[in-house]
C-alpha positions as CSV (number, residue, x, y, z in Angstrom):
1,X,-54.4,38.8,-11.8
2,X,-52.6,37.1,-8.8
3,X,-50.2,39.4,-7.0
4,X,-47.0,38.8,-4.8
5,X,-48.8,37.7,-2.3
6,X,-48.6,34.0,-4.1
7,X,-45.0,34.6,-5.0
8,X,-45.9,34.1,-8.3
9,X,-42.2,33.8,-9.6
10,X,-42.3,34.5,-13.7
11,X,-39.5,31.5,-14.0
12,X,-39.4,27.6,-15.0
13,X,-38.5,25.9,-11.4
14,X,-36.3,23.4,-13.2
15,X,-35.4,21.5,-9.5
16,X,-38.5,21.2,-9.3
17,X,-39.6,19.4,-12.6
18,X,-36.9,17.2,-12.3
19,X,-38.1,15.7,-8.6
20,X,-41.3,15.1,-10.3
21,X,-42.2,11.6,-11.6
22,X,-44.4,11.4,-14.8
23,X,-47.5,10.2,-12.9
24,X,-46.9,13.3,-11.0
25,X,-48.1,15.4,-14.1
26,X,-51.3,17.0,-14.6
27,X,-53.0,18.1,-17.9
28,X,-56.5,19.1,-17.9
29,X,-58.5,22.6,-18.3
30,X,-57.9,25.9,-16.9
31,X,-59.5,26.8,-13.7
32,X,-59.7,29.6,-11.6
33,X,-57.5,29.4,-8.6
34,X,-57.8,31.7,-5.7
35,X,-55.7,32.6,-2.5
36,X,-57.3,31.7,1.2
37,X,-58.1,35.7,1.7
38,X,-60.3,35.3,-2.0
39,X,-58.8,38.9,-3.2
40,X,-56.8,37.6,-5.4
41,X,-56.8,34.7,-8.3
42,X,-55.6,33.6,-11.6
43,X,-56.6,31.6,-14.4
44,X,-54.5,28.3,-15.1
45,X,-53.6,24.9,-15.7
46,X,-52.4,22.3,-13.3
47,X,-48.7,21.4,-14.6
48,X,-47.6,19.1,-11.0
49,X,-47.7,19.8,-7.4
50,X,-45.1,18.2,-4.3
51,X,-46.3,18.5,-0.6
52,X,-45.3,22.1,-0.3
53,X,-46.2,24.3,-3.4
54,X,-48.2,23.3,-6.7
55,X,-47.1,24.4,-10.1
56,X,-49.3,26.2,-13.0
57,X,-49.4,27.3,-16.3
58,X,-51.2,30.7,-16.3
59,X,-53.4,31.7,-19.7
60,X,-50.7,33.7,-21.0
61,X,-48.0,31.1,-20.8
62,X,-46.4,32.0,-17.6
63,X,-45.2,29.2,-15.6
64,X,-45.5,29.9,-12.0
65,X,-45.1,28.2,-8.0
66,X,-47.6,28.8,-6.0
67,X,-47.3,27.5,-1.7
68,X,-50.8,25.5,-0.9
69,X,-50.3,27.4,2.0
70,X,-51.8,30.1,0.2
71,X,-54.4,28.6,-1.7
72,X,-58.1,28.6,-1.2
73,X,-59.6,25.3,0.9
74,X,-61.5,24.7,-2.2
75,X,-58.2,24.6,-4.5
76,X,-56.6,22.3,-1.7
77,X,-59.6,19.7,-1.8
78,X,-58.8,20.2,-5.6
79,X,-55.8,19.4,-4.9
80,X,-56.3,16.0,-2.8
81,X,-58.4,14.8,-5.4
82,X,-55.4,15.0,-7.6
83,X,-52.9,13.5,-5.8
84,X,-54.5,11.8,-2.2
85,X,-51.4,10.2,-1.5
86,X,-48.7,12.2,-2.3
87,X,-45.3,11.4,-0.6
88,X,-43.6,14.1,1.0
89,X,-40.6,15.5,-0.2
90,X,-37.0,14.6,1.1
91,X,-34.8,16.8,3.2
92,X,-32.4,16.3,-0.4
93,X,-35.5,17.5,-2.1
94,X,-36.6,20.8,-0.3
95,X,-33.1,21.4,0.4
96,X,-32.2,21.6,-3.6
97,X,-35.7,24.1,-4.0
98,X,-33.8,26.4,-1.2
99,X,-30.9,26.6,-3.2
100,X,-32.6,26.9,-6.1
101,X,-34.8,29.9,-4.6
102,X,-31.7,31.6,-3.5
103,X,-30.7,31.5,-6.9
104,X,-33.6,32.4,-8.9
105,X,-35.1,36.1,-9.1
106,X,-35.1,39.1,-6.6
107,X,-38.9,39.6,-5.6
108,X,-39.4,43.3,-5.5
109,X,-42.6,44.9,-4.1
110,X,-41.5,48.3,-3.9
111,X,-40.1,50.3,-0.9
112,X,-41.4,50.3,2.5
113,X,-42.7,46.9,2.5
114,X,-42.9,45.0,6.2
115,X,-40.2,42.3,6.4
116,X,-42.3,39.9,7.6
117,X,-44.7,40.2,4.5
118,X,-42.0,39.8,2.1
119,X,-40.7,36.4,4.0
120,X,-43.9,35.4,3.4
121,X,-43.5,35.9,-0.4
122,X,-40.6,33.5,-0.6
123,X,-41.6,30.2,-1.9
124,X,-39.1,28.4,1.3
125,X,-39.3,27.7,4.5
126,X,-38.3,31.4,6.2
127,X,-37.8,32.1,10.1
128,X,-37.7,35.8,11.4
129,X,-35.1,35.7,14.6
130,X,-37.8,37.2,16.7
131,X,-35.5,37.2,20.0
132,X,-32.4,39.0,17.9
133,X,-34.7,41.4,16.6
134,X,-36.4,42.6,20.0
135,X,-32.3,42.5,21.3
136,X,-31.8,45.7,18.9
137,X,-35.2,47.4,19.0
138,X,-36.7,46.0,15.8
139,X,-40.2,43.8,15.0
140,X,-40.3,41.9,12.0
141,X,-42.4,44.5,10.7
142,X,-39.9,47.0,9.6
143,X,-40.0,48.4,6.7
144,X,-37.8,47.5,4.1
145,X,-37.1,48.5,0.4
146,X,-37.2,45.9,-2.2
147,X,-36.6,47.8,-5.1
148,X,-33.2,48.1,-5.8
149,X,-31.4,45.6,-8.5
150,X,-30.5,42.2,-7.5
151,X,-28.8,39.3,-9.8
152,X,-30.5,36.9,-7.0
153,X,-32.6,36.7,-4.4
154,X,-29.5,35.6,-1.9
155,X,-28.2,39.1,-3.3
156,X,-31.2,41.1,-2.4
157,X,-31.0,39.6,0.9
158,X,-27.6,41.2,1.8
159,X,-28.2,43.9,0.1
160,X,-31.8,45.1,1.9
161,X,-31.3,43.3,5.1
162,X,-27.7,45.0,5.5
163,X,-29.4,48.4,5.5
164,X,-30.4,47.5,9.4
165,X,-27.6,45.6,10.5
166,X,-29.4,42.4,9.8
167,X,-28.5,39.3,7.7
168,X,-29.4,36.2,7.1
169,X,-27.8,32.1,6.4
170,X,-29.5,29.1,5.5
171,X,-30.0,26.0,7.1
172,X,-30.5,22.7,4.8
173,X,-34.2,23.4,4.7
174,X,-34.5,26.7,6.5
175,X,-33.8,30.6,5.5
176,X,-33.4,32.0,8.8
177,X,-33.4,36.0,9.0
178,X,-31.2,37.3,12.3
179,X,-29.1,40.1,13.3
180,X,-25.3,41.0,12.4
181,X,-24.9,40.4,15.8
182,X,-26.5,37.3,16.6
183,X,-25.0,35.8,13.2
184,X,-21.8,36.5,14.8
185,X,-22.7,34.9,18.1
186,X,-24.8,32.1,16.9
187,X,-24.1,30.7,13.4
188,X,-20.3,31.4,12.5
189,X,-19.3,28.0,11.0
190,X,-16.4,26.0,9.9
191,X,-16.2,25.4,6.2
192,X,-13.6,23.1,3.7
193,X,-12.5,24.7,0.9
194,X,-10.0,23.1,-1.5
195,X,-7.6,26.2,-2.2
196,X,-4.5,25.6,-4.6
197,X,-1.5,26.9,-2.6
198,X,1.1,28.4,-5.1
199,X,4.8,27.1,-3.9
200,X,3.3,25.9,-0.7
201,X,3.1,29.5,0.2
202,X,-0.1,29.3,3.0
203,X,0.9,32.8,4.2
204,X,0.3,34.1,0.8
205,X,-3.4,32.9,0.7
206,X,-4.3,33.4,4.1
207,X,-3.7,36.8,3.5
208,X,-5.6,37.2,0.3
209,X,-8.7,35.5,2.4
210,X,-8.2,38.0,5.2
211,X,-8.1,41.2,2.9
212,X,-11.6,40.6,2.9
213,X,-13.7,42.4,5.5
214,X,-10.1,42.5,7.4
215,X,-11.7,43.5,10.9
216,X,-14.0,40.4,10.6
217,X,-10.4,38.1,11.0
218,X,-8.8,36.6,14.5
219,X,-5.7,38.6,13.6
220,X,-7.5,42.0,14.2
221,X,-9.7,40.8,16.8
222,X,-12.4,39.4,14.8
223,X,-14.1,35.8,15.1
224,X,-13.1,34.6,11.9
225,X,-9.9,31.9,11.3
226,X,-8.3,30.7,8.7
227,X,-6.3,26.5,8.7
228,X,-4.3,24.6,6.6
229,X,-4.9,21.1,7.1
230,X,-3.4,18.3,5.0
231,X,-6.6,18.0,2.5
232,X,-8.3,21.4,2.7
233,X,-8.0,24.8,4.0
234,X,-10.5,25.1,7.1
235,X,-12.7,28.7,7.4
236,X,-14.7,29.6,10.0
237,X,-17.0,32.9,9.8
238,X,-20.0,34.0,9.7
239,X,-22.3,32.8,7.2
240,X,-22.0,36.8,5.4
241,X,-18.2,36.7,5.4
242,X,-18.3,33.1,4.0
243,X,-20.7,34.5,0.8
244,X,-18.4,37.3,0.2
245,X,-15.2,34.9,0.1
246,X,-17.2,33.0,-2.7
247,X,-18.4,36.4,-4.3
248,X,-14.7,38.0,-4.3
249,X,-12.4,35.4,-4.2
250,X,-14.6,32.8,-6.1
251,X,-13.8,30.5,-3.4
252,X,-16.0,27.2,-3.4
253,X,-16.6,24.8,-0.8
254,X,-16.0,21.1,0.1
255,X,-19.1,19.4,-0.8
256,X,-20.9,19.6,2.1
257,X,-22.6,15.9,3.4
258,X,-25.0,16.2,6.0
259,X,-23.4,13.7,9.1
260,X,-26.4,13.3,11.4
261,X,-29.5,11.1,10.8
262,X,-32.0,14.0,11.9
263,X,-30.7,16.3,9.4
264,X,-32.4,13.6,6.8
265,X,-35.8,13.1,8.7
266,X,-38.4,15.3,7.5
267,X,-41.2,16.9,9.8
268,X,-43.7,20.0,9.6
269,X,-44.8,22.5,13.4
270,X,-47.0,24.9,14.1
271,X,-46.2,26.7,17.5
272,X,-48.2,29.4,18.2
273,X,-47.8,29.7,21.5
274,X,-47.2,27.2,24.1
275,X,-44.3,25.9,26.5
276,X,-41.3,23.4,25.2
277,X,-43.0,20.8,26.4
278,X,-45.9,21.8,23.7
279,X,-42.8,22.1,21.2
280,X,-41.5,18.6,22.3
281,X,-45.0,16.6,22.2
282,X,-45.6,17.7,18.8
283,X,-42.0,16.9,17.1
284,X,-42.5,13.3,19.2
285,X,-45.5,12.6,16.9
286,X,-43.9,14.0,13.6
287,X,-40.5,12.0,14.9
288,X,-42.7,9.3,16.0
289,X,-39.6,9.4,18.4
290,X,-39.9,10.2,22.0
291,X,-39.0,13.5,22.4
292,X,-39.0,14.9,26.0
293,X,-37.7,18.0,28.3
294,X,-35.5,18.5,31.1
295,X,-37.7,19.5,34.4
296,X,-35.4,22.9,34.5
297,X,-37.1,24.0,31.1
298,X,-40.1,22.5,30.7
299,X,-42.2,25.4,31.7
300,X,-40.2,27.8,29.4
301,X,-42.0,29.2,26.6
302,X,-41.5,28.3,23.3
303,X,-40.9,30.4,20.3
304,X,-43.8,31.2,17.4
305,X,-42.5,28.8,14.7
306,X,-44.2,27.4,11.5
307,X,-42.3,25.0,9.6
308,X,-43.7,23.2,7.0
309,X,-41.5,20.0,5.7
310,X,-38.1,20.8,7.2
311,X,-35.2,18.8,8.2
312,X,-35.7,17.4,11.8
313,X,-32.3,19.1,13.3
314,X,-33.1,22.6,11.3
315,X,-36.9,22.3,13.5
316,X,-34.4,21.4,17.2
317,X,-31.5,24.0,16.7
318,X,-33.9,26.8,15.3
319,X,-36.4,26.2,18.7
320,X,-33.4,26.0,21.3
321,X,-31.3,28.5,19.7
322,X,-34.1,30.7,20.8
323,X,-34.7,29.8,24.0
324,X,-31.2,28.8,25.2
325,X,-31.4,25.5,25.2
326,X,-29.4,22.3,23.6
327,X,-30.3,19.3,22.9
328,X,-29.3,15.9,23.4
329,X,-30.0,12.0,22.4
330,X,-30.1,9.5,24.9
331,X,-30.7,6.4,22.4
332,X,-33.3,6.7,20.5
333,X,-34.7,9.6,22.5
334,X,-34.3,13.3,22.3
335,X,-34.1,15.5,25.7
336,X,-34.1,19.3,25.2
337,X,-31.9,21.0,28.6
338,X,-30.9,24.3,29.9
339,X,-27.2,25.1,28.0
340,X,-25.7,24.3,31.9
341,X,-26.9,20.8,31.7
342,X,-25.6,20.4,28.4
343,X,-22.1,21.8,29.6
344,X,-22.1,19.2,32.1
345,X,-23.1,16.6,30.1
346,X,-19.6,15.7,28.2
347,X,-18.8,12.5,26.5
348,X,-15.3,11.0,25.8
349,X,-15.2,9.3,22.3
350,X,-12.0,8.4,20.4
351,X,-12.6,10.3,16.7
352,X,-10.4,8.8,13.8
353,X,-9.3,11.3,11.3
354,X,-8.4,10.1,8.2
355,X,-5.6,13.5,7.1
356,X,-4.3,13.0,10.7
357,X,-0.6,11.7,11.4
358,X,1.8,12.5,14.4
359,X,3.6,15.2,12.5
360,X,0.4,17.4,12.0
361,X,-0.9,15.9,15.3
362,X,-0.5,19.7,17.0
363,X,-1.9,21.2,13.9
364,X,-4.9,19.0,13.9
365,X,-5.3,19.7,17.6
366,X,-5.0,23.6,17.7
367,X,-7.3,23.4,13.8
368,X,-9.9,21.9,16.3
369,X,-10.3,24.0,18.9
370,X,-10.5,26.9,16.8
371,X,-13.1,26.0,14.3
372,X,-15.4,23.7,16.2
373,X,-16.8,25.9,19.2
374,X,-13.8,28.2,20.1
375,X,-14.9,28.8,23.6
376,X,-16.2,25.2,24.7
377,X,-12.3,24.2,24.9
378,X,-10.1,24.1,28.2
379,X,-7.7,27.0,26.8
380,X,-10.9,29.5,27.2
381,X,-12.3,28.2,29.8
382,X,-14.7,25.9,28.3
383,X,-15.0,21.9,29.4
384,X,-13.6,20.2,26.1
385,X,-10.2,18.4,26.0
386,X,-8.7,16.7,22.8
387,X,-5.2,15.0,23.2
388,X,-3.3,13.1,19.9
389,X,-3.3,9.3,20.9
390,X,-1.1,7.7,18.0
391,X,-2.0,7.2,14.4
392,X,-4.6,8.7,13.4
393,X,-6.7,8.8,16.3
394,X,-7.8,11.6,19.4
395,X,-9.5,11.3,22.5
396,X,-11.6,14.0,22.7
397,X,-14.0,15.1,25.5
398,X,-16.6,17.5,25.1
399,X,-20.5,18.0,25.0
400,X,-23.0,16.4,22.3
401,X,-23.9,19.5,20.8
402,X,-20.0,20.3,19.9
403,X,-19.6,16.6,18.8
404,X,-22.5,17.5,16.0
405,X,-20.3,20.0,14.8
406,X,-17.2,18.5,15.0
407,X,-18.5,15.4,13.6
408,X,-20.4,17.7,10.5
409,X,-16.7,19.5,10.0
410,X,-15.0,15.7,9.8
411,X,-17.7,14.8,7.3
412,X,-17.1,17.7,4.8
413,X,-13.5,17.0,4.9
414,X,-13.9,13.2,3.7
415,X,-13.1,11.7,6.9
């Protein structure tokens, strides 16, 4: 029988099932399918497959996902005759199977198992902070207990990755895997909630929100901060302190609508070691975009990475994250630069904003600068300005990379 190294998850994927078109559907006799290594196999039926994972009914009724990145080469030629021209999934699409992954079931394989080796189990896209790790002493090999109890998979997560000070937030197609501390650095994020407000009484519910993980709040010193804005209440945390709201509090987010075009563009690396210009030559093909890199950076080396079907942006902010780097569009093309030349590189746009009006103007403003990249504003030193100019409107200054996330913030709260 098959074993965990083909994440064979005992569960129906329903997300799955219901991106699948009928003509996507198999029926036929069992065969024998086997993983790449040939030490382990299993005996099923064909039910569908998508560009990432195939699904199978075993001989005792099991429905299970199997990645064809595991599979055999003769189960993949298998596989092409199927389905030669099978189109590859959305960013909507793998997005909705991450979800649904976090979800689902814990996968447990015992105590002392590598970290690594368990990412691998996961049927998702996963990325091990490698730089983070080596910044505290660790390898992605440490060991790690799965065993203990776990409603979901996202709760095993905090659960056994807490145990070494690490953590871990999703992208739209990505599970990335870091440390407390580069979480709190790198991927603290502004988030709409709708939040009734009994008798108008904000003080009230921002302190209700704070009792959790109090040290974690601006008012002790913390990064996180808490808004009222005419439409929502804004919270920026870390990605940890945002699950634990929802977990305690029951508090549930704005839908969240993906603003930038490359968030919706699908590609697929493999990076094994090379220079950012490697990185950059292979996303142009996949882009079919001119991608290209600043002459300060282009000899730096790029991280590992292995992606396979993942948004665009999730492929350029995972690689620069790592190698601190930004980048920028100039038209249709993408330059990757040091973070200096993207400090220098600000842009003046006048940003409409629908809940805006001259009595909240100063609210607006000072909501702004502390959600959206705290430090890249003039009152800590950073290069960003943002003054009210009538109506609805601001004139704001400030780099492309902060625009993404202003503009992403502006999105979720409808304007």
């Amino acid at each position: 029988m098959m074993n965990c190294i083909f994440n064979v998850n005992v569960r129906v994927v329903v997300i799955a099932a219901a991106l699948l078109s009928p003509s996507e559907a198999f029926s036929q006799e069992s065969k024998t399918w086997s993983d790449k290594t040939g030490n382990f196999s299993v005996e099923a039926v064909l039910n569908s497959q998508d560009a990432r994972s195939v699904r199978l009914t075993t001989t005792d009724g099991r429905e299970i996902t199997v990645l064809k990145s595991k599979l055999s080469q003769a189960d993949l030629e298998f596989l092409d005759s199927k389905q030669p021209n099978m189109a590859t999934p959305s960013a909507a699409e793998a997005e909705a199977l991450l979800t649904e992954t976090l979800a689902g079931p814990a996968i447990v394989s015992g105590a002392d198992v590598a970290l690594d080796k368990f990412a691998s189990q996961i049927n998702v896209n996963v990325f091990i902070d490698r730089r983070g790790f080596e910044e505290i002493g660790l390898a992605p090999s440490i060991p790690i207990d799965t065993s203990g109890a776990a409603a979901s998979l996202a709760d095993q997560l905090d659960a056994m990755l807490g145990q070494h000070k690490l953590t871990w937030y999703r992208m739209r197609t990505v599970l990335v895997i870091t440390t407390a501390d580069a979480a709190e650095d790198n991927a603290a994020v502004a988030i709409a909630y709708r939040i009734p407000i009994p008798k108008n009484d904000f003080a009230s519910v921002a302190s209700k929100i704070q009792s959790v993980e109090p040290k974690s709040w601006d008012v002790m010193g913390g990064i996180g901060s808490v808004k009222l804005l005419p439409t929502a209440v804004v919270i920026r945390q870390t990605p940890q302190i945002h699950r634990q709201l929802a977990r305690q509090l029951s508090l549930r987010p704005n839908p969240h609508r993906y603003a930038h075009p490359l968030d919706n563009e699908i590609v697929s690396l493999e990076i094994s070691d090379g220079t950012l210009d490697i990185f950059a030559q292979a996303l142009t093909t996949e882009l079919n975009r001119k991608v290209d890199v600043s002459s300060s950076v282009a000899d730096q080396r790029a991280s590992s990475i292995k992606l396979d079907h993942v948004s665009a942006k999730d492929a350029l902010d995972l690689m620069v994250g790592q190698v601190d780097c930004q980048w920028l569009e100039h038209g249709m093309e993408i330059e990757i630069v040091s973070a200096g030349e993207a400090k220098g590189n600000l842009e003046q746009r006048r940003v409409a904003m629908a809940f805006a009006s001259a009595p909240v103007s100063s609210l607006v403003l000072n909501t702004m600068m502390t959600m959206i990249e705290p430090r890249s504003w003039s009152p800590l030193g950073g290069p960003g300005t943002i003054q009210f100019a009538g109506g609805k409107n601001f004139i704001i200054s400030q780099t492309q990379p902060t625009f993404r996330n202003l503009d992403q913030l502006l999105a979720d709260l409808g304007s």
